[in-house]
TIPAGU-949543 format. One record per residue (C-alpha): residue number from 1; x negated, y, z; residue in three letters. Coordinates in steps of 0.001 Angstrom, whole numbers. Layout:
TIPAGU-949543
{pos = NUM; px = X; py = Y; pz = Z; code = ALA} $
...
//
This chain:
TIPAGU-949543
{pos = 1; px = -23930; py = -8645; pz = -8263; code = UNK} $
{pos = 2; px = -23145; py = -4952; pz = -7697; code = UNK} $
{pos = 3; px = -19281; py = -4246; pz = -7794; code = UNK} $
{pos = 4; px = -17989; py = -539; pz = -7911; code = UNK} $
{pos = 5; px = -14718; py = 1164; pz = -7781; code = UNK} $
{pos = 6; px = -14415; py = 3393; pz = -10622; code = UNK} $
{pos = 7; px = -11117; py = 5240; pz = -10035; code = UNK} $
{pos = 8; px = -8294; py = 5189; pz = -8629; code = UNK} $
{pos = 9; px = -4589; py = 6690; pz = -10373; code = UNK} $
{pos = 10; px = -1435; py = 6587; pz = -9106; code = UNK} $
{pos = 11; px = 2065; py = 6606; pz = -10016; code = UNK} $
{pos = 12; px = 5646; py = 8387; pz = -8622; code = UNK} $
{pos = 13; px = 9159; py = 7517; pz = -8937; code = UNK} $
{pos = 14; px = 11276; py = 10219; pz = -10474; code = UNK} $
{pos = 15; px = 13508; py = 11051; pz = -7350; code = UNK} $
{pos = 16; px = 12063; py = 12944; pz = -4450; code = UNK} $
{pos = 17; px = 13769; py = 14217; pz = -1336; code = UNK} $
{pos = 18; px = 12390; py = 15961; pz = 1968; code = UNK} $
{pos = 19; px = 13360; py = 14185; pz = 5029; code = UNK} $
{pos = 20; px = 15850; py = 17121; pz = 5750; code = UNK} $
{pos = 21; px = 17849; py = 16693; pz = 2631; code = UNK} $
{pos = 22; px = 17951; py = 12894; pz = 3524; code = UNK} $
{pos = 23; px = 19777; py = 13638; pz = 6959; code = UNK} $
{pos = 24; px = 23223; py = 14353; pz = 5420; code = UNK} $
{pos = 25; px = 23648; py = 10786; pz = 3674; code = UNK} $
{pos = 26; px = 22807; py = 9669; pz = 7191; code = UNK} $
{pos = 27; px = 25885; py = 11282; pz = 8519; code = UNK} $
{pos = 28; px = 27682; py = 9259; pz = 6060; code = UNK} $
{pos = 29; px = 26135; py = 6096; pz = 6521; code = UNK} $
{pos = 30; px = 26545; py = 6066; pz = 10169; code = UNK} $
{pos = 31; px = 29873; py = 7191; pz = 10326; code = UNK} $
{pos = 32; px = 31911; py = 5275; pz = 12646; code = UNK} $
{pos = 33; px = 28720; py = 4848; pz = 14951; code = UNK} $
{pos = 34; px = 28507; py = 5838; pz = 18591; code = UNK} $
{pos = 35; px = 27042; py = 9893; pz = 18501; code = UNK} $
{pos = 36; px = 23868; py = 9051; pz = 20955; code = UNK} $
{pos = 37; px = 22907; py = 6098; pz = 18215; code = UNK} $
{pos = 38; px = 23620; py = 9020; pz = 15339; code = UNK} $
{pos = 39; px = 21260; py = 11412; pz = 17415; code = UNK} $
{pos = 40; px = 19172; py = 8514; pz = 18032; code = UNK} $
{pos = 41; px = 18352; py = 7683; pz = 14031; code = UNK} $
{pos = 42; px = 17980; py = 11179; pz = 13145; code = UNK} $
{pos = 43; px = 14977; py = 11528; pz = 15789; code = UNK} $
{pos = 44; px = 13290; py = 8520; pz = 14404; code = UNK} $
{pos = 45; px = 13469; py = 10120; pz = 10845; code = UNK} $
{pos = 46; px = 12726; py = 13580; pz = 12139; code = UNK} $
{pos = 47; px = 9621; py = 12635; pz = 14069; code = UNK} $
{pos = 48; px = 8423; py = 9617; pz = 11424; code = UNK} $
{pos = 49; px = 5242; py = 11745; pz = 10112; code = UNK} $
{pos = 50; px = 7570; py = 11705; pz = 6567; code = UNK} $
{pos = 51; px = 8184; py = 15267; pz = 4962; code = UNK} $
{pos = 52; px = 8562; py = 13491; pz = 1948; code = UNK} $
{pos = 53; px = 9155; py = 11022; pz = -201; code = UNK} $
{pos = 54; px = 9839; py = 9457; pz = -3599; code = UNK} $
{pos = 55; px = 11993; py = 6458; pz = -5141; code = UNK} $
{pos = 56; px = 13172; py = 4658; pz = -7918; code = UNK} $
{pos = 57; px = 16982; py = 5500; pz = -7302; code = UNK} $
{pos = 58; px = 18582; py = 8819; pz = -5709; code = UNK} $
{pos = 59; px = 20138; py = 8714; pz = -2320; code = UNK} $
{pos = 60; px = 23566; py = 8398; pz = -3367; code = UNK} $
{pos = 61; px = 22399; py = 5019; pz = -5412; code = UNK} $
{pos = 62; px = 20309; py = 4152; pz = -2093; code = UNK} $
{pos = 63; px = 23289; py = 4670; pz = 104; code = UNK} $
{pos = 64; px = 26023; py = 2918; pz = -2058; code = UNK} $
{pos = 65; px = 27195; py = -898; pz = -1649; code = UNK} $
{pos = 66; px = 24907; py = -2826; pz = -4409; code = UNK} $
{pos = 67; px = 24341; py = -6518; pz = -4806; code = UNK} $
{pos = 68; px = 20340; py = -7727; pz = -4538; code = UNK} $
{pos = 69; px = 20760; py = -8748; pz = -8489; code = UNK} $
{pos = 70; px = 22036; py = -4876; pz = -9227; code = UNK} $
{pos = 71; px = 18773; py = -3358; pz = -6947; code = UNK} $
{pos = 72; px = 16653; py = -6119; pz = -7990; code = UNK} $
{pos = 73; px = 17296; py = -5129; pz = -11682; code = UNK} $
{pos = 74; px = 15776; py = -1398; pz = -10961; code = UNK} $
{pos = 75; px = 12975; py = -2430; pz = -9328; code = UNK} $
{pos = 76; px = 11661; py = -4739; pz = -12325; code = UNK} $
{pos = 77; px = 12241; py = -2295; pz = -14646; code = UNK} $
{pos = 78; px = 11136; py = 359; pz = -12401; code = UNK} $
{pos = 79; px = 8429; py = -1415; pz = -11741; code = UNK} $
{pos = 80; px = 6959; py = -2119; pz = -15366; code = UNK} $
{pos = 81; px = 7364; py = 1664; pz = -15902; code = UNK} $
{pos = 82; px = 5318; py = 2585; pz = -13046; code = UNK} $
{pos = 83; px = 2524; py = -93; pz = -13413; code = UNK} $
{pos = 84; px = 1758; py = 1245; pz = -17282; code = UNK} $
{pos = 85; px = 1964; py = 5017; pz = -15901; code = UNK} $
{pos = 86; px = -671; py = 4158; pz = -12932; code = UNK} $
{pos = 87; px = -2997; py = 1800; pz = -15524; code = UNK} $
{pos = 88; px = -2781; py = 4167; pz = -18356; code = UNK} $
{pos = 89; px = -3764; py = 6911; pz = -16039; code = UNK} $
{pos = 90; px = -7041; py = 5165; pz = -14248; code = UNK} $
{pos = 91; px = -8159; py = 4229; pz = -18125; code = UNK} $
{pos = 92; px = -7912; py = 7789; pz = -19150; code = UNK} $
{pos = 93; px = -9628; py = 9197; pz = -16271; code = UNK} $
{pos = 94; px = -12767; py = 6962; pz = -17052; code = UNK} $
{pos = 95; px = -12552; py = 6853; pz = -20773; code = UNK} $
{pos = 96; px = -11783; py = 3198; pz = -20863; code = UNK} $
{pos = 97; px = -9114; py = 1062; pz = -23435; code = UNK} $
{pos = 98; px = -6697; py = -1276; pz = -22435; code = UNK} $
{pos = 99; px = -9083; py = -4095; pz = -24034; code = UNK} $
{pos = 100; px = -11712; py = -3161; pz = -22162; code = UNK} $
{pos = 101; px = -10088; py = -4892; pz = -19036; code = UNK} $
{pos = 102; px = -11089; py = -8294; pz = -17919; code = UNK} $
{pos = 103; px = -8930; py = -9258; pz = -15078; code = UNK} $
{pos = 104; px = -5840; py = -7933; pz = -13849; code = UNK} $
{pos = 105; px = -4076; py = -8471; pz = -10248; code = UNK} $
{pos = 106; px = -753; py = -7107; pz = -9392; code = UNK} $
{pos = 107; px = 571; py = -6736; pz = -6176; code = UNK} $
{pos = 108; px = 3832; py = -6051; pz = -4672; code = UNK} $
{pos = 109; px = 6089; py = -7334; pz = -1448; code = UNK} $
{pos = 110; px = 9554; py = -5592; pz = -2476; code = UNK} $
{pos = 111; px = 10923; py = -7309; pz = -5591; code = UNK} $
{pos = 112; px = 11079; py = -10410; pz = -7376; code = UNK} $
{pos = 113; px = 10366; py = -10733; pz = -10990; code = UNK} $
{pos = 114; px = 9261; py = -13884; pz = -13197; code = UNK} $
{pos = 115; px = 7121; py = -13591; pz = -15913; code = UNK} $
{pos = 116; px = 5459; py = -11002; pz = -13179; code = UNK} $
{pos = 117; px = 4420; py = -7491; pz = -13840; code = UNK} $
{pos = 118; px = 1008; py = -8327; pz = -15295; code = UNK} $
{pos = 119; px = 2420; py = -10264; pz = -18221; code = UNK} $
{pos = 120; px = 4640; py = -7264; pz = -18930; code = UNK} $
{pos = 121; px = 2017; py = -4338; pz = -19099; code = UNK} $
{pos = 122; px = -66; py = -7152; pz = -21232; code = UNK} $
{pos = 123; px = 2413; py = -7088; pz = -23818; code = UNK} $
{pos = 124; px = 3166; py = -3070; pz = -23672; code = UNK} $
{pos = 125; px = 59; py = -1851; pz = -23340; code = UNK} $
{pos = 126; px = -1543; py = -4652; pz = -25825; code = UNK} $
{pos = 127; px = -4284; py = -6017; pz = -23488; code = UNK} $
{pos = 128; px = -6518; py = -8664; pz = -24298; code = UNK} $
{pos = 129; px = -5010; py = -12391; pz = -24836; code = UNK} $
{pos = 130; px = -7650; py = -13883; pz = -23080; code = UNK} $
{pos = 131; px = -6955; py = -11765; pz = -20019; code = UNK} $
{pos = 132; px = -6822; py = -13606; pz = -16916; code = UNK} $
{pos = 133; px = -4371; py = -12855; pz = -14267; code = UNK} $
{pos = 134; px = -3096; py = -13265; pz = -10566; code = UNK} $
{pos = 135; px = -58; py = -12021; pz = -9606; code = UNK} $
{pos = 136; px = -285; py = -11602; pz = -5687; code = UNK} $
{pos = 137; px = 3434; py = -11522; pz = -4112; code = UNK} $
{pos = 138; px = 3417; py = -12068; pz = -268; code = UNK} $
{pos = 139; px = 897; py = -9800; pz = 1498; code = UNK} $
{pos = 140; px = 3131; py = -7245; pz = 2435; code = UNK} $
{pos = 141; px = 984; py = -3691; pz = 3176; code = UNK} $
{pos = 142; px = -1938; py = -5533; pz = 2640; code = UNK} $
{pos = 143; px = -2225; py = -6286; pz = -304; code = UNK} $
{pos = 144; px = -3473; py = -3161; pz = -1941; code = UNK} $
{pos = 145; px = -6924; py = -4168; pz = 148; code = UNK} $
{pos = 146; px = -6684; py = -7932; pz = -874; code = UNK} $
{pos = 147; px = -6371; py = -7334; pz = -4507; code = UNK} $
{pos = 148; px = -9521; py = -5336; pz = -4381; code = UNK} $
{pos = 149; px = -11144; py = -7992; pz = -2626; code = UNK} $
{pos = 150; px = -9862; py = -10888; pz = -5279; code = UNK} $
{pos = 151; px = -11073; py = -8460; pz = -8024; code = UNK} $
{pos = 152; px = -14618; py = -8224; pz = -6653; code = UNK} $
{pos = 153; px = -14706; py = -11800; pz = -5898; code = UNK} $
{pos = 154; px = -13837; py = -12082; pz = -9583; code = UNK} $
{pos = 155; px = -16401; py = -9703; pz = -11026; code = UNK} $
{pos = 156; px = -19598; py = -10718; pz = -8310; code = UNK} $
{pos = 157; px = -19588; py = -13873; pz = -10488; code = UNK} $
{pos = 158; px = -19323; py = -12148; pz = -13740; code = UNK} $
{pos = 159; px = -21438; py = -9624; pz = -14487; code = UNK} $
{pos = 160; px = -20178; py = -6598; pz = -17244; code = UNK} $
{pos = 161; px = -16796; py = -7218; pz = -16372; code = UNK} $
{pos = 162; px = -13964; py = -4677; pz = -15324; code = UNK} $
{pos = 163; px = -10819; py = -5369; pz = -13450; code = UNK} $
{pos = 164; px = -7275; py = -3314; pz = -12923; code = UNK} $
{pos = 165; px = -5990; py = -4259; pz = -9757; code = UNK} $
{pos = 166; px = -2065; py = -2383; pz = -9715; code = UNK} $
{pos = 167; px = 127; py = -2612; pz = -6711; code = UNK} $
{pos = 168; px = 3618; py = -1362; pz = -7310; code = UNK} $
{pos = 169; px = 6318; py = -822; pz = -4267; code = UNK} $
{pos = 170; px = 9655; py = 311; pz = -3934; code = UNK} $
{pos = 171; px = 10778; py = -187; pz = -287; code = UNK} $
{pos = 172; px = 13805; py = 1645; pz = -1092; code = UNK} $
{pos = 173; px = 15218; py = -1527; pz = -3024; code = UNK} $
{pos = 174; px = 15212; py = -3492; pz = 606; code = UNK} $
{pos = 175; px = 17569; py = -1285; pz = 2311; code = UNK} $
{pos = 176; px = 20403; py = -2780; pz = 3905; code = UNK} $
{pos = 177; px = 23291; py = -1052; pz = 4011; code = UNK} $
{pos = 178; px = 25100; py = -2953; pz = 6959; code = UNK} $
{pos = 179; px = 22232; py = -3800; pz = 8793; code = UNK} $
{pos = 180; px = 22175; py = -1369; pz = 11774; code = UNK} $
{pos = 181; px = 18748; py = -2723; pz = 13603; code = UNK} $
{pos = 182; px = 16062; py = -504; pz = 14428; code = UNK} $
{pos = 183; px = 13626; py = -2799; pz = 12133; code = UNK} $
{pos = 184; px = 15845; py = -1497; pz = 9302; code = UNK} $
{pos = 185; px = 16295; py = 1869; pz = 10620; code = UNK} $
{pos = 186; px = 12600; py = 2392; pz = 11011; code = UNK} $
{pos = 187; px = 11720; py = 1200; pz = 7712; code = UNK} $
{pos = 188; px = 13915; py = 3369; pz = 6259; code = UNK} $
{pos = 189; px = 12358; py = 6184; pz = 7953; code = UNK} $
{pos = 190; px = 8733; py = 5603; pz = 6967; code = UNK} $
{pos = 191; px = 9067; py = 3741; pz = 3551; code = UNK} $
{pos = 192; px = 8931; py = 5602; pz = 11; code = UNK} $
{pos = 193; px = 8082; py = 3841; pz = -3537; code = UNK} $
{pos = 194; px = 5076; py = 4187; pz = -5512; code = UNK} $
{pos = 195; px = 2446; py = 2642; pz = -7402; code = UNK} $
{pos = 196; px = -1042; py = 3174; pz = -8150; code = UNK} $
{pos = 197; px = -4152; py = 1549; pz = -9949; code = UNK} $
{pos = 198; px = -7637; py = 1224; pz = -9330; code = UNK} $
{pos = 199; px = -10057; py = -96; pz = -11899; code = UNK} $
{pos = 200; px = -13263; py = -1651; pz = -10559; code = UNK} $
{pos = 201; px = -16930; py = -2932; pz = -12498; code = UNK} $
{pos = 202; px = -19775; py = -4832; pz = -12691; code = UNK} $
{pos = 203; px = -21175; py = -3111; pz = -15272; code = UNK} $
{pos = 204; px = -24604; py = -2226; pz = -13775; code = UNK} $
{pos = 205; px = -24661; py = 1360; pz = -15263; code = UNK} $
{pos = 206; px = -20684; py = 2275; pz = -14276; code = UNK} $
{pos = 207; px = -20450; py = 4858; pz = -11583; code = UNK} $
{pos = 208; px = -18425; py = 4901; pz = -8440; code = UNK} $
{pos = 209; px = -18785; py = 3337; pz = -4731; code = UNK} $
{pos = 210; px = -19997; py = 304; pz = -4818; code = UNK} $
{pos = 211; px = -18277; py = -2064; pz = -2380; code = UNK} $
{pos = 212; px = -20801; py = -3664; pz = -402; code = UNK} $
{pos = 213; px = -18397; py = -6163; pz = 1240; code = UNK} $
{pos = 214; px = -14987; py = -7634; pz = 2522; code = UNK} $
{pos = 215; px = -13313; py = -9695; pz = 4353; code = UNK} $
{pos = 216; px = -10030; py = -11052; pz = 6002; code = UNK} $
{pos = 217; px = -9351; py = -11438; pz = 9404; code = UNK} $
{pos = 218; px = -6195; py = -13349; pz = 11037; code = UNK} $
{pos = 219; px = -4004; py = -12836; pz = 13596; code = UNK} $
{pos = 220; px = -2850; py = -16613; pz = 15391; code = UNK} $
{pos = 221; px = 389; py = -17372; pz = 15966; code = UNK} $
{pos = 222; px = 1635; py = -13811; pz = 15293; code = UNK} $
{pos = 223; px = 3688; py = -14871; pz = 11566; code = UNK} $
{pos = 224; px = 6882; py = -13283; pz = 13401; code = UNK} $
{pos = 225; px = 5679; py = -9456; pz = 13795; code = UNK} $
{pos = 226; px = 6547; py = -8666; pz = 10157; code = UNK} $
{pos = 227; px = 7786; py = -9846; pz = 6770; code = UNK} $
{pos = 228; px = 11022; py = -10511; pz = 4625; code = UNK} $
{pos = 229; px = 13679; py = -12355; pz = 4785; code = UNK} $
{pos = 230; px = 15359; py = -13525; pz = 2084; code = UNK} $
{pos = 231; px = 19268; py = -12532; pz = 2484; code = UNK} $
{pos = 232; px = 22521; py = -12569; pz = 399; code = UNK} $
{pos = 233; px = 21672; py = -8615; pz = 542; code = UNK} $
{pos = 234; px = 18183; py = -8743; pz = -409; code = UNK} $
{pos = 235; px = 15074; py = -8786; pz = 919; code = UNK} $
{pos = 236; px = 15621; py = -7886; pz = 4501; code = UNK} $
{pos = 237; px = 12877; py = -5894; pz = 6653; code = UNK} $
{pos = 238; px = 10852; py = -7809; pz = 9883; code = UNK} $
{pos = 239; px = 9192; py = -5237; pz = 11902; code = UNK} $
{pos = 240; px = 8094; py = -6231; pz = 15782; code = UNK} $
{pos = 241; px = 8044; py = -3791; pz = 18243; code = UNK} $
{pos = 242; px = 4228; py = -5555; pz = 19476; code = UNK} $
{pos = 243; px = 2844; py = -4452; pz = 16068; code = UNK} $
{pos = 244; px = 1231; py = -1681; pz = 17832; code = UNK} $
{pos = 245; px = 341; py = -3547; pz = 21012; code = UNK} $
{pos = 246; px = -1210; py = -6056; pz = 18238; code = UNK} $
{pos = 247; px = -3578; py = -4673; pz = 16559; code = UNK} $
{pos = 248; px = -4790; py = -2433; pz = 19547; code = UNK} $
{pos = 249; px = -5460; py = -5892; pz = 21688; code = UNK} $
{pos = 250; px = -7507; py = -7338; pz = 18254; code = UNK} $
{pos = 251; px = -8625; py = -3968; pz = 17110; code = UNK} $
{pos = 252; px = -12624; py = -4237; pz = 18276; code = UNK} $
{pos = 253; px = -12799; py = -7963; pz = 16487; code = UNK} $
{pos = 254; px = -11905; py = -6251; pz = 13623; code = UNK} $
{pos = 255; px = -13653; py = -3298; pz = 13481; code = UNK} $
{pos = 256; px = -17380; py = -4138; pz = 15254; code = UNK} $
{pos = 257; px = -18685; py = -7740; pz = 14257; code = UNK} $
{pos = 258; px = -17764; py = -7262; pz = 10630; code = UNK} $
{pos = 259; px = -19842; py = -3928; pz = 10968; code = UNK} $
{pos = 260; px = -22101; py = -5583; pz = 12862; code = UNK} $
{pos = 261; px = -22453; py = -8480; pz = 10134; code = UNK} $
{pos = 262; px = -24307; py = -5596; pz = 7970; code = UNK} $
{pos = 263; px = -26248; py = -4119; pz = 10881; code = UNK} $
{pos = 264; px = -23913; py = -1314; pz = 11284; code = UNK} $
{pos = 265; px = -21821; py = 111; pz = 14047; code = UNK} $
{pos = 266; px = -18653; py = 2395; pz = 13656; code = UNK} $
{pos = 267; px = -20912; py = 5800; pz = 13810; code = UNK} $
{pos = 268; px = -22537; py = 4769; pz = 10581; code = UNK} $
{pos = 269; px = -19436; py = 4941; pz = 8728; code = UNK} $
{pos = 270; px = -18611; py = 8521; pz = 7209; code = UNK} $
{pos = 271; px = -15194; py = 7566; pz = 6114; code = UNK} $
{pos = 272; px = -11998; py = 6036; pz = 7416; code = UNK} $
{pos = 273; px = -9907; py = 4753; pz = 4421; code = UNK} $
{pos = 274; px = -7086; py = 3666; pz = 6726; code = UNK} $
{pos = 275; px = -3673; py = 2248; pz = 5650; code = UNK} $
{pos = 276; px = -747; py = 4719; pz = 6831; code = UNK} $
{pos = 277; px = 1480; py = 1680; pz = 8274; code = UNK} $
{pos = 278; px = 3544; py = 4230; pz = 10542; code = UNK} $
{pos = 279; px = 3187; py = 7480; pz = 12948; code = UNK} $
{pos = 280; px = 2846; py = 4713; pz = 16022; code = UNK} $
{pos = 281; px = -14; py = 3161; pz = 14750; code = UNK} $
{pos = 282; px = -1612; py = 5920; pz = 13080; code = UNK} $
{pos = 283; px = -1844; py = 7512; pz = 16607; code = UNK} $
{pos = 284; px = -2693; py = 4179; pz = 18273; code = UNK} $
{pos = 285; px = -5633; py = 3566; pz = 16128; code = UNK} $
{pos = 286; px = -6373; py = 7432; pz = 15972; code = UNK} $
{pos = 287; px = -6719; py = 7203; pz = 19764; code = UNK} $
{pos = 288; px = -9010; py = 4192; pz = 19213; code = UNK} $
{pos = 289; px = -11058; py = 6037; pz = 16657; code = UNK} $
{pos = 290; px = -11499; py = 9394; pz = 18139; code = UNK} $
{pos = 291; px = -13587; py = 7459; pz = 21042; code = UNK} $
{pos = 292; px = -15718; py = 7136; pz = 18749; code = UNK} $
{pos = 293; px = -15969; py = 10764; pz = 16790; code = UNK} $
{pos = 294; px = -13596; py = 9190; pz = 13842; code = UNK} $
{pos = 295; px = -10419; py = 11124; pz = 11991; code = UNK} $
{pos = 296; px = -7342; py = 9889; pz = 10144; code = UNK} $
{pos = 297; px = -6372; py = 13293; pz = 8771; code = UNK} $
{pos = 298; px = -6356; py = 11512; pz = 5104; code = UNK} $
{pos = 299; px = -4548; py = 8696; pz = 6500; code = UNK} $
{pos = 300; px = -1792; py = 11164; pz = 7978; code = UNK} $
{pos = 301; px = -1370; py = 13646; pz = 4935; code = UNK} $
{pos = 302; px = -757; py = 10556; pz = 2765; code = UNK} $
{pos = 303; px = 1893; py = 9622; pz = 5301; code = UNK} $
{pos = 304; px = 3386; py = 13069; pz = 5261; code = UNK} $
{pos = 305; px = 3640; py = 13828; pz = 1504; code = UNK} $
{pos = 306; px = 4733; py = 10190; pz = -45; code = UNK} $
{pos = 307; px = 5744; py = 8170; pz = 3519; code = UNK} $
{pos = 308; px = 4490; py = 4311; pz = 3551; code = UNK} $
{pos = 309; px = 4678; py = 2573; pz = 166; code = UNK} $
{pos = 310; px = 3661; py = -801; pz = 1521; code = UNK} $
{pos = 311; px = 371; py = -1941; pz = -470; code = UNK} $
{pos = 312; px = 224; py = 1074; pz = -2498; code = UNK} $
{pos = 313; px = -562; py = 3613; pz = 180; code = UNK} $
{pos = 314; px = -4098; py = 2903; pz = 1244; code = UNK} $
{pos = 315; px = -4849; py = 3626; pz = -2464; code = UNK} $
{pos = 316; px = -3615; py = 6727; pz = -2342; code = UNK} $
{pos = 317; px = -6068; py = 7389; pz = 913; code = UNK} $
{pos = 318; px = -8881; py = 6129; pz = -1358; code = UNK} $
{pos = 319; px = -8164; py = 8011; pz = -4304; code = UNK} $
{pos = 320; px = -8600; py = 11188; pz = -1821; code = UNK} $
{pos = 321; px = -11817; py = 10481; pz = -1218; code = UNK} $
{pos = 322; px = -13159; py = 9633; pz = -4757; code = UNK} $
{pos = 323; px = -11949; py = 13210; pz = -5685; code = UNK} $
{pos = 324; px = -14263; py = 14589; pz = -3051; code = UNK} $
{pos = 325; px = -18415; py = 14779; pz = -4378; code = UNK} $
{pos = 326; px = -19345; py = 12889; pz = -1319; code = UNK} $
{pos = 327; px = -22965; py = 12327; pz = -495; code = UNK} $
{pos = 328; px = -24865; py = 9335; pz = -2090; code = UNK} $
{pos = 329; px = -25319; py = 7178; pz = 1334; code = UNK} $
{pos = 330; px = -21931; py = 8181; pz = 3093; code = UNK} $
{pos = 331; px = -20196; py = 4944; pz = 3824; code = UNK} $
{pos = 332; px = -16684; py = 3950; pz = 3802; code = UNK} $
{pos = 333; px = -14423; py = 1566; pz = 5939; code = UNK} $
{pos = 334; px = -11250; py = 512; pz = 3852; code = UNK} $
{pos = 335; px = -8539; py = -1087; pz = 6134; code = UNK} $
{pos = 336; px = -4749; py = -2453; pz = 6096; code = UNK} $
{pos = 337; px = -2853; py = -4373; pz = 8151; code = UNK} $
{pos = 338; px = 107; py = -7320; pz = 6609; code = UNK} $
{pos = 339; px = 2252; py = -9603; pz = 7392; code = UNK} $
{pos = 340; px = 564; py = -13218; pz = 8378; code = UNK} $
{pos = 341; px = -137; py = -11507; pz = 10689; code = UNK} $
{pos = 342; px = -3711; py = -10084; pz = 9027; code = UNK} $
{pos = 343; px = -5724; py = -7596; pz = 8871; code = UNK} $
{pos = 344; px = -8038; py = -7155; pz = 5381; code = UNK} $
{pos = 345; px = -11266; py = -4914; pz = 5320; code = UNK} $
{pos = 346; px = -14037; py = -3427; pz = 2384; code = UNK} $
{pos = 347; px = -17085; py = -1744; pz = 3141; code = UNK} $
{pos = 348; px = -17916; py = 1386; pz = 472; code = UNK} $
{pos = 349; px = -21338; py = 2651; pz = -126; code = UNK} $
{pos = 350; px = -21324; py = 5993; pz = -2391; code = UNK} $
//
């Protein structure tokens, strides 16, 4: 059963700032720190690959002492507001209703919210009753790929469906203000919020790439490189230094026998939808790619104008190249990179 990606909308917070107007509240939040760290965390931000970003609060709510509950409380409703924006945007842009969705995932790593967003926009937006849903809660950056791979799982068995898959971030919510580590340092130099929705079909006569497959691969005995934790301050940022050095030792099993699986090698892919995780790895696996004739310039533009946004960025990349008339033929190579540690991957035929 043919599934296709019909579009793809997304969704910003209403506070924006350019990385220079952020370097001020740094001076205040490191005050009291030792100048060469102070010079230190500015360079990080400087040189991140971030010229901007949006969130859910301003920078004086970001930078003030707030309990999880008070944070946690923005981000759900936050949250809601930016999952109807992003859904009601994708139906519009294909002419669909709210009823005429079948299935619909949410994703997101950087809140916590029972009933979960789904059952929220079901009872805003007036979907169907007899929608069926998955919440997906711990895949991290991932999980923008994995929901699209649930979805199509869903509709290959169901023909003339349609599915919303929405994934919703606002890394902003998980800074720590007393937590002076460079996992939280970093984080806060690459991480903005947003959300975004794509809408996929197996309707035979819908239009859009068709996705002609997926699949997971794990990392062993590699859980520690990145994640939560659950503190008295929130949700508290794990990021390894060996990410990098990670994924470049495991990059060719990722890449080459999936590819290979469809009789295809990396120079028959046109496209590179590739997750922005970070400047590091953008460059590592730029490195890797340009070997092979491959760019990330979508990849790094995404990076530059809205910063990481967890599972929601890699839709952004996508919904770059659905706005381009690409040739029918040109394929595409969707990938992300989450905590577990995993790596999740969709081939795209236009």
């Amino acid at each position: 059963m043919s599934v296709k990606i019909q579009t793809v909308a997304k969704a910003l917070p209403a506070y924006t700032r350019s990385t220079a107007e952020i370097l001020p509240f740094l001076d205040i939040w490191l005050n009291g720190q030792e100048e060469r760290f102070i010079r230190k965390v500015k360079k990080i931000f400087e040189n991140a690959g971030v010229d901007n970003r949006y969130a859910i609060m301003g920078p004086q709510e970001v930078f003030t002492r707030t309990s999880f509950e008070e944070k946690n409380n923005i981000y759900m409703r936050e949250a809601i507001a930016l999952g109807r924006t992003c859904l009601q945007g994708a139906l519009q842009k294909v002419g669909l209703q709210g009823t005429d969705i079948d299935y619909i995932i949410t994703v997101s790593c950087t809140g916590i919210m029972i009933p979960s967003l789904d059952a929220y926009l079901i009872n805003e937006l007036q979907l169907r009753q007899d929608i069926v849903r998955l919440p997906v809660t711990e895949m991290g950056c991932a999980a923008g790929v994995s929901g699209i791979i649930y979805a199509r799982r869903m509709l290959q068995a169901n023909p003339g469906k349609r599915a919303a898959v929405i994934a919703v971030e606002s890394p902003t919510a998980t800074f720590q203000l007393d937590d002076f580590s460079m996992a939280n340092i970093v984080s806060a130099a690459i991480f903005g919020d947003g959300a975004a929705c794509v809408i996929l079909s197996s309707y035979e006569n819908d239009s859009g790439p068709e996705i002609i497959a997926d699949e997971m691969y794990h990392f062993y005995d590699a859980d520690y490189l990145m994640g939560f934790q659950l503190s008295n301050t929130g949700l508290k940022m794990v990021l390894d230094i060996e990410v990098p050095e990670k994924i470049e030792a495991h990059f060719g099993d990722i890449v080459h026998p999936f590819l290979e699986k469809h009789h295809l090698t990396i120079a028959d892919i046109n496209h590179l939808i590739f997750h922005p995780g970070g400047k590091k790895i953008i460059s590592l696996v730029e490195e890797l790619f340009r070997n092979m004739g491959k760019k990330l310039d979508d990849t790094k533009e995404v990076l530059r104008m809205y910063g990481n946004m967890s599972s929601a960025t890699v839709l952004y990349v996508l919904e770059r190249f659905l706005e381009q008339s690409l040739p029918k033929g040109d394929k595409g190579l969707m990938l992300s990179f989450g905590p577990g540690f995993s790596a999740q991957r969709i081939l795209l035929q236009w």
